[in-house]
C-alpha positions in Angstrom: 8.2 -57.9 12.2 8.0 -54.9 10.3 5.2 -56.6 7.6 2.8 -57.6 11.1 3.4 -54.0 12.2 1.8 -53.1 8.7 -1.1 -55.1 8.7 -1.8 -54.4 12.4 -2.2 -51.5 11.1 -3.8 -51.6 8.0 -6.4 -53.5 10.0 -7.0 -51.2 13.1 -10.0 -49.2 12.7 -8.6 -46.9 15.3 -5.6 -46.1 13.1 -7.3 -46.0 9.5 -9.1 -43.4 11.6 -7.0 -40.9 12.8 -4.4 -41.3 10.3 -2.8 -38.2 8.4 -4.7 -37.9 5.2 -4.7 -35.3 2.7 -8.1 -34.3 2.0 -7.2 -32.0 -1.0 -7.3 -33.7 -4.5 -3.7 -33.8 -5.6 -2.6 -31.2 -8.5 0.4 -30.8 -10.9 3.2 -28.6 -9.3 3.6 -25.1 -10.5 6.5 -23.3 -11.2 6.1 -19.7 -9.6 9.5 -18.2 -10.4 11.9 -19.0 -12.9 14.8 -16.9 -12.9 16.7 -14.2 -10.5 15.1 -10.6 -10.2 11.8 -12.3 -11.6 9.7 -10.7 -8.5 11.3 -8.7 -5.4 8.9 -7.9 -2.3 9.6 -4.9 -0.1 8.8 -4.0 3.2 9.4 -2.0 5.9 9.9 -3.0 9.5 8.2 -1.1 12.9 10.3 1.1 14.3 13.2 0.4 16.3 14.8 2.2 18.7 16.8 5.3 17.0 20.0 4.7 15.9 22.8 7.1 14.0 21.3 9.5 12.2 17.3 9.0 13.6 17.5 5.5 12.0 14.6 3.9 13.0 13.0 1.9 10.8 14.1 -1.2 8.4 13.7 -1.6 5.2 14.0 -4.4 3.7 14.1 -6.3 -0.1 13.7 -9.9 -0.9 14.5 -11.7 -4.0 11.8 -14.7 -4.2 14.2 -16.8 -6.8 17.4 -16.6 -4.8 15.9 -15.4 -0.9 18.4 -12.7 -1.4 18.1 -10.2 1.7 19.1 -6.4 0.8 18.2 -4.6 4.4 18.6 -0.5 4.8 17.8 1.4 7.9 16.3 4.5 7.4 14.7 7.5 8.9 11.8 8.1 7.3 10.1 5.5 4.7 8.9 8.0 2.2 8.6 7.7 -1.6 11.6 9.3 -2.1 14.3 7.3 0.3 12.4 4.0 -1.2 12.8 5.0 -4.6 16.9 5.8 -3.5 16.6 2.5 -2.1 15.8 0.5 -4.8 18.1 2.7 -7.5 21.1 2.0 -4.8 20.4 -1.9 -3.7 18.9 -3.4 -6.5 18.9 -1.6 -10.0 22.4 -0.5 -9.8 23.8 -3.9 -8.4 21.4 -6.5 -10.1 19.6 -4.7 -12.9 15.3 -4.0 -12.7 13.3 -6.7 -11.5 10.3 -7.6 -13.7 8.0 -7.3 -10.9 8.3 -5.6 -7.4 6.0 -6.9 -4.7 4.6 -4.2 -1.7 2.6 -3.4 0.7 0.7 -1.1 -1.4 1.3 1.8 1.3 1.6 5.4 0.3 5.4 5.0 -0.6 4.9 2.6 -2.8 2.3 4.4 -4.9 3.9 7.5 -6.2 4.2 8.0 -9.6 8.1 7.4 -9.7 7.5 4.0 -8.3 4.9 2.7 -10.6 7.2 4.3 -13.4 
């Protein structure tokens, strides 16, 4: 049954059709990370209602190897609390990440950060 299923099919011009194809020419498979702390993206979340201490926005750090999640709420998001941030959550508890992924926004472009 299943074989005349298949060449019904394989013989419908309807089907041949509207079939799923991949219209992209197939390419080898890339590796884009290799190993833990290799690249960590950063951002910051819209604010959210305040919280203790005027905590209103999130801030958050993803590992791209292991989807590891380190999440702060904070005040303010300025260079200074980011570059705490990242000393406290990541450098101090996993060592500096070869490459750190942002926004580009004004926080991120201080001269500690890109140090």
């Amino acid at each position: 049954m299943k074989q005349d299923a298949i060449r019904l099919v394989s013989k419908c011009k309807r089907c041949q059709k509207h079939s799923s194809l991949i219209h992209q020419p197939a390419e080898p498979l890339t590796t884009m990370l290799s190993l833990p702390l290799y690249a960590m993206g950063h951002r910051h979340r819209r604010p959210f209602p305040s919280g203790a201490g005027q905590r209103k926005f999130l801030f958050v750090a993803v590992d791209y190897f292991t989807k590891w999640v380190e999440a702060e709420p904070l005040a303010r998001i300025t260079e200074g609390e980011v570059m705490k941030f990242i000393w406290k959550n990541i450098i101090c508890r996993f060592g500096i990440p070869r490459e750190i992924i942002s926004n580009n926004g004004r926080q991120f472009q201080g001269r500690k950060i890109q140090e």
